[in-house]
C-alpha positions as CSV (number, residue, x, y, z in Angstrom):
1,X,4.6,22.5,-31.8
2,X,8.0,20.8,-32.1
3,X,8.4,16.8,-31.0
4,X,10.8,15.8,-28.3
5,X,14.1,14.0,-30.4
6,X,15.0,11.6,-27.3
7,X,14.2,9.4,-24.9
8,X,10.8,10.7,-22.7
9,X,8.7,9.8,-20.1
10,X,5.1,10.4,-20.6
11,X,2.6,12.9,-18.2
12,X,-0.8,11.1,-19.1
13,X,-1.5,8.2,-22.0
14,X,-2.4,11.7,-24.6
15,X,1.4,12.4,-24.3
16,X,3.2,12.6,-27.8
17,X,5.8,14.4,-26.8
18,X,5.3,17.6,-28.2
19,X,6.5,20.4,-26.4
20,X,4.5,21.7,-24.6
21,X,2.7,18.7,-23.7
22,X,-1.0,20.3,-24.6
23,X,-3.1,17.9,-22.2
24,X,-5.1,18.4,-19.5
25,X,-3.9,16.6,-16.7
26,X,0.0,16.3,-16.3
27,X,0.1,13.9,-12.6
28,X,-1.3,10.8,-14.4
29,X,2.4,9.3,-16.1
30,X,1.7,5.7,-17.2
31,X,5.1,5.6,-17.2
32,X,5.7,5.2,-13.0
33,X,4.2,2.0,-12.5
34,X,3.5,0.7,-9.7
35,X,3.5,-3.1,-9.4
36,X,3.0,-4.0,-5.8
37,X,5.2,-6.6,-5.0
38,X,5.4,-8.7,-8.7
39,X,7.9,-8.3,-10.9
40,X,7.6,-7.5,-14.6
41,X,9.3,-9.4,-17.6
42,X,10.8,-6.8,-20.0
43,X,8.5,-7.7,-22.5
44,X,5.3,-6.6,-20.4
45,X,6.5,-2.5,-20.7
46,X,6.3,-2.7,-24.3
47,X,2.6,-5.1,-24.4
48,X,1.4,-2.6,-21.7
49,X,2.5,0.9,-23.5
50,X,-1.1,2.3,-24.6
51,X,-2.5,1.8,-20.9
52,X,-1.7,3.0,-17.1
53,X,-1.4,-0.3,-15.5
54,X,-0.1,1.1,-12.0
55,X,-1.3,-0.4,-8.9
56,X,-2.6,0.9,-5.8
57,X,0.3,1.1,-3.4
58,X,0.4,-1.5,-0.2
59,X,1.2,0.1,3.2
60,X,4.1,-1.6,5.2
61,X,5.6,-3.4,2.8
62,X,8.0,-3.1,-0.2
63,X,6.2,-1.8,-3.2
64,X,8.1,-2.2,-6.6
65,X,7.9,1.0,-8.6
66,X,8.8,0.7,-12.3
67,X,9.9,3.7,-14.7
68,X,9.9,3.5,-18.7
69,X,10.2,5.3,-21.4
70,X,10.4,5.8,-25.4
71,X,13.3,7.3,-27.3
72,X,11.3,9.6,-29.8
73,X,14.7,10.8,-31.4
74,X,16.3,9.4,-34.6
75,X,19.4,8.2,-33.2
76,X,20.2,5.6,-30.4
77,X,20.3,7.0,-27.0
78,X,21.5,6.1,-23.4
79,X,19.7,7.3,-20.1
80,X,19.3,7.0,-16.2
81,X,16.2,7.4,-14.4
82,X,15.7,8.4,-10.9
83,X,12.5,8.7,-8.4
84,X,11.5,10.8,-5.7
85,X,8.4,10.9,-3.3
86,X,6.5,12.9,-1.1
87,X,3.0,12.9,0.7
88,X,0.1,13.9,-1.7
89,X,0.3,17.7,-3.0
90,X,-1.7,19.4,-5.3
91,X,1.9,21.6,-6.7
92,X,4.8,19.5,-6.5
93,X,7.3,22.2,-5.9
94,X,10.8,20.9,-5.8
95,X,11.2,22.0,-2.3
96,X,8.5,19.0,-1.0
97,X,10.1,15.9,-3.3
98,X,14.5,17.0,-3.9
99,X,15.7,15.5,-1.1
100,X,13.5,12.6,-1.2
101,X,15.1,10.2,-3.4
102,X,13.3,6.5,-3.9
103,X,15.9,3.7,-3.7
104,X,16.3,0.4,-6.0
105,X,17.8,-1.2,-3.2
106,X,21.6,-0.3,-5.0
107,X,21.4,3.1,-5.1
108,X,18.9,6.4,-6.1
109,X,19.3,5.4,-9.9
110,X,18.3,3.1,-12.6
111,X,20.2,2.7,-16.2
112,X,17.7,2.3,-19.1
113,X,17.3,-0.4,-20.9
114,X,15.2,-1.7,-24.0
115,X,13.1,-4.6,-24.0
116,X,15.6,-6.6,-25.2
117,X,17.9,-5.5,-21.9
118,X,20.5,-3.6,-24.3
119,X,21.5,-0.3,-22.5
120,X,21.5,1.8,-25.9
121,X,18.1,2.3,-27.0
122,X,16.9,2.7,-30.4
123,X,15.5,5.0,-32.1
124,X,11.7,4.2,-31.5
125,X,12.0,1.5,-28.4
126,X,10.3,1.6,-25.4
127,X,12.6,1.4,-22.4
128,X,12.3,0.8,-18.5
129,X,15.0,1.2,-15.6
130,X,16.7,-1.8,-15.3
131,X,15.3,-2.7,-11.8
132,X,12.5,-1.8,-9.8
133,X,12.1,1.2,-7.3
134,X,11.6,0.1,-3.9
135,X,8.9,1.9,-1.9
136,X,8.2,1.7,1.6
137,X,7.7,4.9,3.5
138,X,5.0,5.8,6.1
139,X,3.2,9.1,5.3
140,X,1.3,11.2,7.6
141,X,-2.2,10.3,8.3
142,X,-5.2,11.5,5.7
143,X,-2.1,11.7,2.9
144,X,-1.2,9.4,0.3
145,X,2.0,9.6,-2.1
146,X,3.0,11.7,-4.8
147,X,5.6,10.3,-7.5
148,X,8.1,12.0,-9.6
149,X,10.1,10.9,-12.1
150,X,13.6,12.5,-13.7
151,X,15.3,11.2,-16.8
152,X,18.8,12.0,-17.6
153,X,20.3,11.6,-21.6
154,X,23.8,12.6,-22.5
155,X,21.7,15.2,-24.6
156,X,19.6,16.4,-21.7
157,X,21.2,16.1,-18.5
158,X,17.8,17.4,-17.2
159,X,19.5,19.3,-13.2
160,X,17.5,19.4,-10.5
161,X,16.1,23.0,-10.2
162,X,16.9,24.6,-7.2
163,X,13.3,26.2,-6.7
164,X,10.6,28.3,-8.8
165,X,10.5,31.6,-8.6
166,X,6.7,31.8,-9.4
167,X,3.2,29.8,-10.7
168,X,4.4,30.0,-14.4
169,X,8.1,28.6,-14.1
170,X,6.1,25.3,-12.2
171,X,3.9,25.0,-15.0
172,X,6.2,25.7,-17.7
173,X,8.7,23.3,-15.9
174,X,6.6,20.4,-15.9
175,X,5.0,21.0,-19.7
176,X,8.0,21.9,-21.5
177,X,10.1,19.0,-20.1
178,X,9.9,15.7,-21.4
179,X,11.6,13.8,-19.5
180,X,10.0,14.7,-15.7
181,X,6.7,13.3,-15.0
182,X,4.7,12.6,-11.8
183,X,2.3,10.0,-10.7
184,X,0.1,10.7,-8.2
185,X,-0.7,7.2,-6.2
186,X,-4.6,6.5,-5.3
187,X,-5.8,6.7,-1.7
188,X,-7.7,3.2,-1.3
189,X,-11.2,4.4,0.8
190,X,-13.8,2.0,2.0
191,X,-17.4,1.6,1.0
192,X,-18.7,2.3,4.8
193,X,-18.9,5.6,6.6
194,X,-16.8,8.9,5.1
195,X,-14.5,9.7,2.4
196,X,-11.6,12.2,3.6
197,X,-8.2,13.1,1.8
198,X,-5.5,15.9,2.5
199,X,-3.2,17.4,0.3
200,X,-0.6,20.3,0.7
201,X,-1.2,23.5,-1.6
202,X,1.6,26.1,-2.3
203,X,1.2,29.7,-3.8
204,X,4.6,30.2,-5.5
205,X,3.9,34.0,-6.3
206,X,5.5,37.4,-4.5
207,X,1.3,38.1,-4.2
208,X,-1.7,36.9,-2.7
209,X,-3.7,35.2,-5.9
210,X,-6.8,33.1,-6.2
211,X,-7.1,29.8,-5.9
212,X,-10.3,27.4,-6.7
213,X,-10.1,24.2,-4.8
214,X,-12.3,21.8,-6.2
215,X,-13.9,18.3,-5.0
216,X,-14.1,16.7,-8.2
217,X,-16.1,13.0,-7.9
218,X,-18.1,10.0,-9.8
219,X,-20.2,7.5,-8.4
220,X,-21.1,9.1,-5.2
221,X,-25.1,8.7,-3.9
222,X,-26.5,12.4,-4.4
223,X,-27.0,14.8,-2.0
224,X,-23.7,13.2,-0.4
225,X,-22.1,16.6,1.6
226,X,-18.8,17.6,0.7
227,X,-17.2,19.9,3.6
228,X,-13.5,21.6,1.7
229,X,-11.2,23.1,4.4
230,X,-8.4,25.0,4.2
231,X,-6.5,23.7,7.9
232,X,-3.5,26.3,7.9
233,X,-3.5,29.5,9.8
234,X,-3.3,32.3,7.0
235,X,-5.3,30.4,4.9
236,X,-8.3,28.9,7.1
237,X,-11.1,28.4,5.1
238,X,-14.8,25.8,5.1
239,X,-16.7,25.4,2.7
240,X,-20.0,23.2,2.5
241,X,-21.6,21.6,-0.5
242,X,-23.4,18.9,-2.3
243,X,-23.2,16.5,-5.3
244,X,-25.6,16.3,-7.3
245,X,-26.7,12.7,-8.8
246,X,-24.3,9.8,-10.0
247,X,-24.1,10.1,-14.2
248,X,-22.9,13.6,-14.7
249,X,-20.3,15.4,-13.0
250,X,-20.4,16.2,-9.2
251,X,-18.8,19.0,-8.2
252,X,-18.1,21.1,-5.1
253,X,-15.7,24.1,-5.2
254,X,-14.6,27.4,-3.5
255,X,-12.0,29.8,-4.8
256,X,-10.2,31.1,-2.1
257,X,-7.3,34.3,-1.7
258,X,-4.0,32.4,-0.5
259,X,-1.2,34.2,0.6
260,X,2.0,34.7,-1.3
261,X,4.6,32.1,-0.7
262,X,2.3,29.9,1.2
263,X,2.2,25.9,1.9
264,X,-0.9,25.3,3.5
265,X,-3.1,22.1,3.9
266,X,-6.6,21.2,2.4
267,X,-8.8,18.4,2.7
268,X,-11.6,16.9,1.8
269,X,-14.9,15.2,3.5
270,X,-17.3,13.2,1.4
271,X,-20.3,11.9,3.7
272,X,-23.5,9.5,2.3
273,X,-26.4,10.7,3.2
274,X,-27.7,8.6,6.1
275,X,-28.6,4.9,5.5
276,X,-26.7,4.8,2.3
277,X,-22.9,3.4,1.6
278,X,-20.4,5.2,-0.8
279,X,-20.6,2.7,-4.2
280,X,-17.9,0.8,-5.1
281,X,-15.7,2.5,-8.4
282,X,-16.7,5.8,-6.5
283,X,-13.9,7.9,-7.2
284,X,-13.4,11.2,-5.4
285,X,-10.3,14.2,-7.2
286,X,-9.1,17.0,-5.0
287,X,-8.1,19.5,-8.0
288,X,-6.1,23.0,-7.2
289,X,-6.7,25.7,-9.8
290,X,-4.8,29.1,-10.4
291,X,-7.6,31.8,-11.6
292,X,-5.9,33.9,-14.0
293,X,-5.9,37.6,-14.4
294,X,-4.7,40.6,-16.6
295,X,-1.8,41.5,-14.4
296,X,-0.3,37.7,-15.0
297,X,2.3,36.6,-16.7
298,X,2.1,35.3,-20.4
299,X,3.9,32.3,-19.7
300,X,1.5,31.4,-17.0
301,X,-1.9,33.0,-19.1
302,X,-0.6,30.3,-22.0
303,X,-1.8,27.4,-20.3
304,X,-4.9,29.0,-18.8
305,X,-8.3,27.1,-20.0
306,X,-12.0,29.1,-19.5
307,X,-13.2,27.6,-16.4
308,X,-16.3,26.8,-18.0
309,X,-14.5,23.9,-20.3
310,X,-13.8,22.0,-17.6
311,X,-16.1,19.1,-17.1
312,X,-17.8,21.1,-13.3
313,X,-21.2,21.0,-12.4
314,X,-22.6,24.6,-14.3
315,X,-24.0,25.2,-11.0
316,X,-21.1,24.5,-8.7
317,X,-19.3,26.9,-11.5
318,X,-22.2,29.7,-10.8
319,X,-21.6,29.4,-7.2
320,X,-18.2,30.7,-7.6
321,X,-18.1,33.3,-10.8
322,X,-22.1,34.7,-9.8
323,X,-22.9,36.9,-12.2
324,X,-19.1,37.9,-13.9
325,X,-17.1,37.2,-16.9
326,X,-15.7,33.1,-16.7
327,X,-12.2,33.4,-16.3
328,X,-9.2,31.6,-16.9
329,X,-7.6,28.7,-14.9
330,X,-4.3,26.7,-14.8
331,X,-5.0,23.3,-13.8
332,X,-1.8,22.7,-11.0
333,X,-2.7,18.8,-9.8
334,X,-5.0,16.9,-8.6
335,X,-5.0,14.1,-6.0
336,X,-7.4,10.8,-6.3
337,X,-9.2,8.5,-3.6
338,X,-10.6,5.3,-4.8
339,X,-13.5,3.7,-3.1
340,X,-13.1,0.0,-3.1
């Protein structure tokens, strides 16, 4: 696979920039960092490069949202950074985040800069926007935000796509470009009582296809029951389940038919069983799957993964396939509450 030759923003830590960008989750950038209210010295982007050192996000006041980067090219490069946002969705389709632009305070960009605060970076420096993102935006209730970043070059003046015409120009969007990556923030949930989260979910296709919406979680008490509902007419769906016991992997999932060129809403409820709290370092992933099948396109059967190499329960996985063949999935994004 070839490597990237400029400047790039990461989509998890794993990221080398080569194209396609091979991992398995593509909404966990390092690289949009958010910092709360403290400002960062230049020299603490380049110290803190092998780790994800975001913050949880603070409702109701200004939240300062960093961007960096790394010029993988063999030539000194220039660049500008901009950041959208939007409430949590498992498919960031450009429709939800385009017109959503995060301000610095002086406008909807940032110039890059190396460590050393000289616009023209290096081949092999790390970079960051030249001041902070400013983020203060209420979302609806049960949501939490979703973060996208997009880096211009003079060698990649990386438009804004209008739309995608299906599933496999998303995913192929988002692994084949360098220099957009997304961040999706943690909901902060409480020790005491429930666990719920929402997300939007899109099916991008001219065709109903299937979907597997799974409650993905650590830490939880077992036998804690997981209700997944699909809240959009079209598209109504509950599903009840279990976890199984904290140490291996708690899963609850449904695959469910969603209509073509659907936005619908999902979400999530995680209840202890009674007498018992939710741990604290509990974490709880709402993850959107597109089940593959012989009709699909290559580009979208490329990145499909057998279902059974994902890290699900085997018997939340038999619940779902039965008896048949384990198909293919594209992973599409995953939300994450953090129980504090």
């Amino acid at each position: 696979m070839p490597t990237y030759a400029d400047i790039y923003v990461r989509d998890a830590l794993d990221d080398n920039g080569q194209i396609p960008y091979a991992g398995a989750f593509a909404s966990l950038s390092p690289d949009i960092i958010p910092q709360q209210q403290t400002t960062q010295p230049l020299a603490w982007f380049g110290t803190t490069w092998a780790q994800n050192p975001g913050l949880d996000v603070v409702g109701g006041v200004n939240n300062f949202i960093y961007v960096r980067g790394k010029n993988l090219g063999s030539t000194t490069s220039s660049g500008t950074v901009f950041l959208y946002s939007t409430p949590s969705s498992l498919l960031l389709d450009v429709s939800y985040w385009g017109n959503n632009p995060v301000s610095t305070g002086a406008g909807p960009s940032a110039p890059l800069v190396d460590l050393a605060n000289n616009p023209q970076i290096a081949a092999g420096a790390i970079c960051v926007g030249n001041s902070p993102f400013i983020l203060n935006q209420p979302v609806p209730q049960g949501f939490h935000y979703c973060l996208i970043a997009r880096l211009v070059t003079p060698s990649h003046p990386n438009p804004m796509p209008v739309s995608f015409r299906n599933t496999a120009a998303f995913v192929n969007w988002v692994t084949d470009n360098p220099n957009i990556a997304w961040h999706n923030i943690n909901t902060v949930a409480s020790t005491s009582g429930a666990v719920s989260g929402s997300a939007y979910f899109p099916n991008l296709d001219a065709t109903a296809e299937t979907y597997w919406f799974v409650a993905q979680a650590t830490g939880f008490p077992d036998k804690s029951v997981v209700v997944l509902q699909g809240l959009t007419a079209g598209c109504a769906f509950s599903y009840t389940g279990y976890f199984g016991p904290p140490g291996g992997p708690q899963t609850v999932m449904t695959a469910q038919s969603v209509p073509a060129n659907f936005k619908g809403v999902v979400n999530v409820t995680v209840t202890p069983p009674s007498g018992q709290s939710i741990p604290s370092g509990a974490t709880l992933d709402i993850r959107y799957f597109r089940q593959t099948q012989g009709a699909d396109l290559e580009d979208l059967v490329k990145h499909a993964k057998p279902a059974d190499s994902w890290n699900f329960h085997p018997d939340a996985l038999a619940e779902v396939v039965g008896d048949g063949d384990i198909p293919g999935v594209v992973w599409l994004g995953s939300c994450t509450t953090l129980v504090k």
